[in-house]
C-alpha positions as CSV (number, residue, x, y, z in Angstrom):
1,X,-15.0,9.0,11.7
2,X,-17.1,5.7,10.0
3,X,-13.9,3.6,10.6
4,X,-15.7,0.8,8.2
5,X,-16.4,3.5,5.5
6,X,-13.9,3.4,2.7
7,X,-11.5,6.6,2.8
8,X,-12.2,8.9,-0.2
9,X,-8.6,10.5,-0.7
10,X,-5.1,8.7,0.0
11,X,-4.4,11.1,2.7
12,X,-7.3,9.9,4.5
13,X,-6.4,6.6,4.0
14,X,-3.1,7.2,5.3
15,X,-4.2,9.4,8.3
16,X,-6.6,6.3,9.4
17,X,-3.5,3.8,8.8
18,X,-1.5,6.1,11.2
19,X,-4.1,6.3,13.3
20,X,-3.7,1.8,14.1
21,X,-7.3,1.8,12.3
22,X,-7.9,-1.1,9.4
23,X,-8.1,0.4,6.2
24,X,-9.6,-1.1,2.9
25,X,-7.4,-2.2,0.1
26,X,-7.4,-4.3,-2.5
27,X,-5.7,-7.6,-2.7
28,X,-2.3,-7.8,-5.0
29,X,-0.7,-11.5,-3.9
30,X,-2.6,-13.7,-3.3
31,X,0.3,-15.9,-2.0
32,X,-0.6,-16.0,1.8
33,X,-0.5,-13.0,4.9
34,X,2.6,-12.3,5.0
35,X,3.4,-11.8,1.6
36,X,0.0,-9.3,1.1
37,X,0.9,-7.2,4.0
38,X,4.6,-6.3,3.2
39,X,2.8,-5.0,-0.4
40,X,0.4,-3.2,1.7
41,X,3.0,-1.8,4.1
42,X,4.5,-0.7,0.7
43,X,1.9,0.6,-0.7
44,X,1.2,3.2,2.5
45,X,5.0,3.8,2.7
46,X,5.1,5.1,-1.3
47,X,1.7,7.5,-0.6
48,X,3.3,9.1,2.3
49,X,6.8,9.7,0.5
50,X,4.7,10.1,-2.8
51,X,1.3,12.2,-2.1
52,X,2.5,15.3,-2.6
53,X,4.7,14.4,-5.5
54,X,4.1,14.9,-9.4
55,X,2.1,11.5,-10.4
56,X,4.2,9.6,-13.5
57,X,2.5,10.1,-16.4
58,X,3.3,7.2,-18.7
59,X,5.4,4.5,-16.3
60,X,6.4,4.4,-13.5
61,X,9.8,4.2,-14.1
62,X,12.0,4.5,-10.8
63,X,8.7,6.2,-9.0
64,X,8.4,4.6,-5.7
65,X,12.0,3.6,-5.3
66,X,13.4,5.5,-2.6
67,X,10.5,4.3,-0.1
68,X,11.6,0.9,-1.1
69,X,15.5,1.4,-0.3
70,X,14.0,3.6,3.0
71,X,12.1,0.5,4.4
72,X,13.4,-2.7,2.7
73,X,16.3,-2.1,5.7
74,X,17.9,-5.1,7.8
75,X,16.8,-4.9,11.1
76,X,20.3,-5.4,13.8
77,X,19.9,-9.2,13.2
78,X,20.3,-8.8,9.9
79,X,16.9,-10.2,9.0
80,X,14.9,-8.1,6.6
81,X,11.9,-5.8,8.4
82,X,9.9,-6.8,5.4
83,X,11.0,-9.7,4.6
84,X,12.6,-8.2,1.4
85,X,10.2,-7.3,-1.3
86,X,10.2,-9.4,-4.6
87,X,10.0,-7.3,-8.2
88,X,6.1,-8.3,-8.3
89,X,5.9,-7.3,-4.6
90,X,7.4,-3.6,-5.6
91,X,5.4,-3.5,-9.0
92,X,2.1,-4.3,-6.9
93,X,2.6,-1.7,-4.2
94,X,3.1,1.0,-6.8
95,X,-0.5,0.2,-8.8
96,X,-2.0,0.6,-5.5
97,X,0.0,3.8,-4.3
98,X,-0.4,5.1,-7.7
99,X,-4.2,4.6,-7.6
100,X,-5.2,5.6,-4.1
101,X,-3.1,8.6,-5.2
102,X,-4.5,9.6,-8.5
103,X,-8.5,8.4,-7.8
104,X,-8.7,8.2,-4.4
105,X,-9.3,4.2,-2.3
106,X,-13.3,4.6,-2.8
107,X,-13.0,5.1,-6.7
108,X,-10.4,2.4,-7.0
109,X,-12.0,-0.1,-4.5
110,X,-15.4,1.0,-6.6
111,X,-13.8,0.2,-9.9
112,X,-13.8,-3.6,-9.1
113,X,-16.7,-5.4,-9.8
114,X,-17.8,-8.8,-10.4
115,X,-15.3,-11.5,-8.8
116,X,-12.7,-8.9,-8.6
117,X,-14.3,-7.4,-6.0
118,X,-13.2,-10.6,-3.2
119,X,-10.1,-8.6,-4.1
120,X,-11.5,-6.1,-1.4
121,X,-9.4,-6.0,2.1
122,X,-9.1,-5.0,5.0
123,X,-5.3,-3.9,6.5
124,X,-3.6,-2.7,9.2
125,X,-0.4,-1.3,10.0
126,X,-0.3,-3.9,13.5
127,X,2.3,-6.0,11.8
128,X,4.5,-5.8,10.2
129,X,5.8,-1.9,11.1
130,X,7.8,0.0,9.5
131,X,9.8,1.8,12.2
């Protein structure tokens, strides 16, 4: 497997993710590490609970919402495991999920061009994890 190639379906991308390899995303925050990963963590978490799920057709309503109650869980110190995602966090995660879904990360990641495409990223699941 061409571990710098870009994954062509979301189960691919997930599979790599699983796998500890980096995968390529594109960049929703813009407000510093920590912040991006816990949308990208997200992001993964809603295609695995999602992928083989009827894609919304007009919003997204409450689509997505179950992974975020699932992992946005208090770790035995009481501290969020993700830090506890903001509304734009959620909304974020979802576009991406919904995309990698529905065209694949290659069509989406292909789709920006211009000075969109620094949006282009490369994740990993090595922190934060999602037990």
């Amino acid at each position: 497997m061409d571990h710098g190639r870009i994954a062509e379906t979301a189960a691919e991308q997930l599979s790599r993710w699983d796998a500890g390899h980096a995968v390529w995303s594109i960049e929703m925050g813009g407000l510093g590490p920590g912040y991006e990963q816990a949308i990208q963590v997200l992001a993964i978490e809603i295609i695995r609970d999602e992928i083989s799920n009827p894609l919304p057709v007009d919003e997204f309503g409450n689509w997505g919402d179950a992974t975020v109650s699932r992992i946005d869980t208090k770790d035995e110190s009481g501290k969020f495991r993700c830090g506890g995602f903001s509304g734009a966090q959620v909304g974020a995660a979802k576009q991406i999920a919904y995309r990698f879904i529905k065209d694949g990360p290659a069509k989406s990641l292909a789709s920006l061009t211009g000075e969109n495409e620094s949006r282009k990223i490369q994740v990993s699941n090595f922190w934060p994890r999602v037990p």
